[in-house]
C-alpha positions in Angstrom: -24.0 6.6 4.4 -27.2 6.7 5.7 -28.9 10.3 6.2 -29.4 10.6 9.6 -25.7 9.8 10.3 -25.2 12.5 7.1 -26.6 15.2 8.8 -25.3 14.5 12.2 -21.8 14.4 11.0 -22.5 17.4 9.0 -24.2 19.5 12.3 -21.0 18.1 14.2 -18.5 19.2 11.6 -19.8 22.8 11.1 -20.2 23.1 14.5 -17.0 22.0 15.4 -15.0 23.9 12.8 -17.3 27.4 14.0 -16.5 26.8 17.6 -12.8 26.4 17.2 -13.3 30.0 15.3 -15.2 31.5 17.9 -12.2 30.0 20.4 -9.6 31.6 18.1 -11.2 34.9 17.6 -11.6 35.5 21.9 -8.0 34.5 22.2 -6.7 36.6 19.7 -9.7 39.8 19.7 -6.9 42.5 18.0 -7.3 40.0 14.8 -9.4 41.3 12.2 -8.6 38.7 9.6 -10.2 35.6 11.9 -13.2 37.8 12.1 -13.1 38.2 8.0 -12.2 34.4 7.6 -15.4 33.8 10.9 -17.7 36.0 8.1 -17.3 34.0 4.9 -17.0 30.5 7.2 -20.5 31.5 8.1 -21.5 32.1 4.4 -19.9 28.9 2.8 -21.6 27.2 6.3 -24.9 28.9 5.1 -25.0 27.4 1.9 -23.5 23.9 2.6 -25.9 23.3 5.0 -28.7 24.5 2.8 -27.8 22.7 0.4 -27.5 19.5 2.4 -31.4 20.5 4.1 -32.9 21.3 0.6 -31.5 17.3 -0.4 -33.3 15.8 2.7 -36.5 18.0 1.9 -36.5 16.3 -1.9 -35.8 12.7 0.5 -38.6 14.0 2.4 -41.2 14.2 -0.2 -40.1 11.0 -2.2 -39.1 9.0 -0.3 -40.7 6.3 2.7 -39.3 7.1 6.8 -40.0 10.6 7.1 -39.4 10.6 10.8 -35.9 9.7 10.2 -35.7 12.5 7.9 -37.3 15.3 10.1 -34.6 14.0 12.5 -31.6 14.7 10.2 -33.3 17.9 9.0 -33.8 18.8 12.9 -30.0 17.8 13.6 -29.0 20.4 11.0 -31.3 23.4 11.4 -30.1 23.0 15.5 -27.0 24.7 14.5 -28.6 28.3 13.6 -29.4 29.1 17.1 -25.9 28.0 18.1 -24.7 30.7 15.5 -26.4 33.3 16.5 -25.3 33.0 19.9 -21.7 32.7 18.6 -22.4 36.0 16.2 -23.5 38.2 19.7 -20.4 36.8 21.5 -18.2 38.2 18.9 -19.9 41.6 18.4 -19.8 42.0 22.3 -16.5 41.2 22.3 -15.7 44.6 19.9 -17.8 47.1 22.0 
């Protein structure tokens, strides 16, 4: 698979998965467990997609096409800003 389509369907997958939370956790706001389950989603999510960024850094450093890679690095790193609005909807949502 080629690395741009990597971290697209990565970005798309994570982002998929924490919207459908963030759906799940404003129909159901009494349910503490989905916010539990949304909290250590967002820690494995933290650590896959590092993981996934650090591998396209080492690409990025070795390896020829380095615009392609700052793409698939860029496609990744778009879903923190996405989280964070995602993590102020659901504390608003408890005030």
């Amino acid at each position: 698979m080629d690395r741009f389509n990597m971290a697209i369907t990565t970005a798309f997958v994570f982002f998929g998965f924490g919207t459908m939370l963030l759906i799940l956790q404003l129909c159901c706001q009494n349910k503490f467990a989905i916010t539990i389950f949304g909290f250590y989603y967002v820690l494995f999510s933290v650590i896959a997609n590092s993981l996934v960024v650090l591998v396209l850094l080492f690409v990025l450093i070795f390896k020829m096409n380095k615009i392609k890679t700052l793409k698939s690095i860029g496609a990744l790193l778009i879903n923190i800003p996405i989280a964070c609005v995602y993590f102020l909807i659901v504390t608003e949502t408890y005030n």
